[in-house]
C-alpha positions, 0 to 999 in steps of 0.5 A, a space after each residue: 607184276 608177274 605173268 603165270 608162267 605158261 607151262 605148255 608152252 614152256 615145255 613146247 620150248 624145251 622140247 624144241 631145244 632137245 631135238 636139236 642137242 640129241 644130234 650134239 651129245 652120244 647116249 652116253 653123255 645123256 646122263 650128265 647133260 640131263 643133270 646139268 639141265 635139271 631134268 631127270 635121270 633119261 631111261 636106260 639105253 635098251 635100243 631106244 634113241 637119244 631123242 626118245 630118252 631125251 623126250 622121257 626125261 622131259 615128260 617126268 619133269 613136273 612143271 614147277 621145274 621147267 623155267 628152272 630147266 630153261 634157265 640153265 638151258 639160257 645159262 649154258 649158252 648151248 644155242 645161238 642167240 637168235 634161238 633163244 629169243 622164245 625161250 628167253 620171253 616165256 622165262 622172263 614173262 614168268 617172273 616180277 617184272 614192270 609193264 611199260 605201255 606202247 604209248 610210254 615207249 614211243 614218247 620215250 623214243 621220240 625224245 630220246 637223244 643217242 648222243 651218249 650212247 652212240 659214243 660207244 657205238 660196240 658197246 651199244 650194238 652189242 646190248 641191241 644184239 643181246 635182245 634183238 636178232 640183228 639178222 647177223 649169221 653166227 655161224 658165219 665168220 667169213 667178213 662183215 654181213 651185209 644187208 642185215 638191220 646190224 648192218 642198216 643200224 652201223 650204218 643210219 644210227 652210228 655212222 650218220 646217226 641223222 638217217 634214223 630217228 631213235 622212233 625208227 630205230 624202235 620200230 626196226 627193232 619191234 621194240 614197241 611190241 615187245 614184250 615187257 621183261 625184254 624192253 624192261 631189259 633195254 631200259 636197264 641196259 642203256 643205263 649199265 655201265 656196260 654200256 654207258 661206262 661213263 657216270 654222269 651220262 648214265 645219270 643223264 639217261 636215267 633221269 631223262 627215262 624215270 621222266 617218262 617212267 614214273 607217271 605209269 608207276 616205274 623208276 629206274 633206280 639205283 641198287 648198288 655198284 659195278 667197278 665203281 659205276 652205278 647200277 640200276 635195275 627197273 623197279 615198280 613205285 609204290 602202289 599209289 592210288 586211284 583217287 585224286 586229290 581234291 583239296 590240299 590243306 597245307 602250310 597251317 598256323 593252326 586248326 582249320 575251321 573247315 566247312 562245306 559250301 556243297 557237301 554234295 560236290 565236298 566244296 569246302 572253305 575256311 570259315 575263319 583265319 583264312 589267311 592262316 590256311 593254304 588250300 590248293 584245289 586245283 586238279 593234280 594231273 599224271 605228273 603228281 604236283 609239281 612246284 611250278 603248278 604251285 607258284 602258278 596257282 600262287 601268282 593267280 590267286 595272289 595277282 602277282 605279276 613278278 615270278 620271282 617275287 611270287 616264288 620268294 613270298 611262297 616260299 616264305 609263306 610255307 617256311 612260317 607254317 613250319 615249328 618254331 623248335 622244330 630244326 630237323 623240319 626246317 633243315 629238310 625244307 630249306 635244304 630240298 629248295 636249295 638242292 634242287 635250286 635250278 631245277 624247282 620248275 621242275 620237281 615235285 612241291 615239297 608241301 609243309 604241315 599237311 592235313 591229311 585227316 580232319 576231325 571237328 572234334 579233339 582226339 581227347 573228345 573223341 577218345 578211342 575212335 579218334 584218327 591218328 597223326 592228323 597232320 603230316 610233317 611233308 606231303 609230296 605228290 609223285 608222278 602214277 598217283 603215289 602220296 608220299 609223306 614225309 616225316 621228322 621224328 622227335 622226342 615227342 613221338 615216343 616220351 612225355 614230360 618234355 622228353 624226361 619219360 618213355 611212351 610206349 602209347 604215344 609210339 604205338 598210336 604213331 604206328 597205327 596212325 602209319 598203318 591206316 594211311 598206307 592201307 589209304 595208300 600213302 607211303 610214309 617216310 620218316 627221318 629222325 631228327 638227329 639227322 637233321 639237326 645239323 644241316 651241313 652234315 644232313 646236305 649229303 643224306 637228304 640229296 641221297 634221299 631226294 635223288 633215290 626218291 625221285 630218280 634224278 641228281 641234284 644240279 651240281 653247279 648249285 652252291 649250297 654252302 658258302 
């Protein structure tokens, strides 16, 4: 989100820098360094001074101008650091950025593990230098500082890095109170290769801090490349939803034949094949649903007394839901629970043919007001409420007459079907099915996929091919 900019104290800001340039620049140089800026033209020199010009340039800036002002003001790197810090806030405030809670901060800290970082103690001290003023003098450059929070930090975080608890050092910095851009910036900054110039410890973090992240709706995610390293930039989730689920309708052999047994508290059964119909309706808590809440409802629903057993017989029990001629759905499926194969306790439930609508009546009985896509390839739930579902596209989507033809109306319907369940809050994901049909080849896409989806790598001791 983004704050509204707050334009009188933008220009407070501003302004305070230019008393302190007038003193650095002559009249002459006040054209140029205005241009440069981005303010206007100052008045003429007829006797006034360099800070009343400097003043009249500022108050014929319109506001819409301003955070372009500090920016380049920020840019031209004119003022000490520890200057900077106001300005930088009421600039960044001003534009999208993610709100991570106090309560996430300090869970985040408390478990946080500085080893990685501290192996490159300069490139760490510099990032917390670049965002915090560390009490170092710059204009000093006579020996060390002594007595400063850089110096306490060198000192009880890197030297003896069991003096401080990664919390303290939060709290010395006023991490916890600060505002978002600026903690959004240390988050992004400990997963840079500037800082963590080493690819499986910036992954490590990542995944560590996208634990804490995603139950408030935030991820950092991997956008791109810097010398070969990745780069990672902190990003919202999808909007997600405000409701819980109640019950989950998955892993079907056909139609359910669904009814209430209270419709005033929406209590529903299978009336019928209840052994063709999975319903998990057990409360989804801020994590989304895991595959360890699922096997746990499994093996007491089931009396199953072996993990392992029970997690084979889930397993298989969703594996058999999925169609029979369907390769792309059964390549995704089988290659999510190897890929990730060490770490399932631990991963969101990769749920089969899911109902996400229910209707009594076919869509041929209920014509022009009959719901689209009823049942869903996938459904994942992730952590801050988002329903992602999943989809494997066929020939079926778009051609009839077991493929021969092109259907424009089926295609269309599939793309209304996706429009009402993104306006319920759903984000639907789709593959086609040629990607898939070959699971070999599709093992590198789906891991890309997963590991961007839900913020972390796939354990790399896990053998998933002969």
């Amino acid at each position: 989100m983004a704050e509204q900019t707050d334009f009188r104290q933008l220009r407070s800001l501003v302004d305070g820098v230019l008393i302190t340039l007038y003193q650095r620049y002559r009249h002459q140089d006040l054209p140029e360094l205005c241009e440069r800026l981005g303010l206007p033209s100052p008045p003429p020199n007829d006797g006034t001074t360099k800070h009343e010009r400097l003043t009249a340039s500022l108050q014929n800036c319109p506001d819409e101008q301003l955070p372009h002002v500090a920016q380049a003001i920020l840019d031209a790197a004119i003022l000490p650091s520890i200057e900077t810090r106001d300005l930088e806030d009421a600039v960044w405030l001003g534009r999208d950025h993610v709100e991570i809670p106090g309560r996430t901060r300090r869970e985040l800290a408390k478990e946080f593990d500085l080893t990685d970082h501290l192996g490159y103690p300069d490139r760490f001290l510099a990032l917390l230098g670049q965002l915090w003023d560390l009490g170092e003098d710059e204009l000093n450059i006579w020996g060390p500082h002594r007595g400063t929070l850089s110096d306490d930090i060198q000192r009880h975080v890197i030297r003896f890095p069991d003096d401080w608890s990664t919390e303290y050092l939060f709290e010395q910095l006023r991490a916890f109170e600060a505002p978002h851009p600026r903690f959004g910036r240390l988050l992004e900054g400990l997963a840079s290769p500037t800082v963590l110039p080493d690819e499986q410890a910036q992954r490590r973090f990542v995944e560590f801090a996208n634990r804490h992240l995603q139950p408030v709706g935030a991820q950092l995610r991997q956008d791109g490349e810097v010398d070969g390293y990745p780069r990672f930039h902190l990003l919202p989730l999808g909007r997600g939803t405000a409701r819980r689920p109640r019950n989950l309708i998955f892993a079907t052999l056909g139609k359910p034949d669904i009814r209430f047994t209270s419709a005033l508290d929406n209590d529903i059964e299978i009336a019928e094949q209840e052994d063709k119909i999975l319903v998990y309706d057990r409360p989804v808590g801020k994590d989304g649903l895991l595959w360890s809440d699922l096997l746990s409802w499994w093996q007491e629903t089931r009396n199953a007394d072996s993990a392992e057993e029970a997690a084979l017989a889930l397993y298989s029990r969703m594996e058999s839901s999925l169609p029979r001629l369907s390769e792309g759905q059964k390549n995704l499926f089988w290659l999510y629970h190897h890929i990730y194969k060490r770490q399932l306790h631990d991963v969101p439930a990769l749920l089969p043919e899911i109902w996400v609508h229910w209707d009594p009546k076919t869509i041929r009985e209920r014509g022009e007001r009959a719901q689209q896509n009823l049942r869903m390839d996938f459904l994942m739930l992730l952590p801050g409420n988002r329903r992602i579902v999943l989809e494997v596209d066929g020939m079926q989507h778009y051609t009839r007459n077991g493929g021969s033809k092109p259907d424009s109306a089926k295609y269309a319907a599939t793309m209304a079907g996706d429009r009402d369940l993104k306006f319920r809050g759903y984000e639907v994901l789709r593959f086609g099915h040629d990607e898939l049909r070959d699971r070999k080849r599709a093992h590198p896409l789906v891991a890309d996929f997963f590991r961007a989806l839900l913020g972390r790598s796939p354990d790399a001791s896990t053998s998933v091919f002969p």
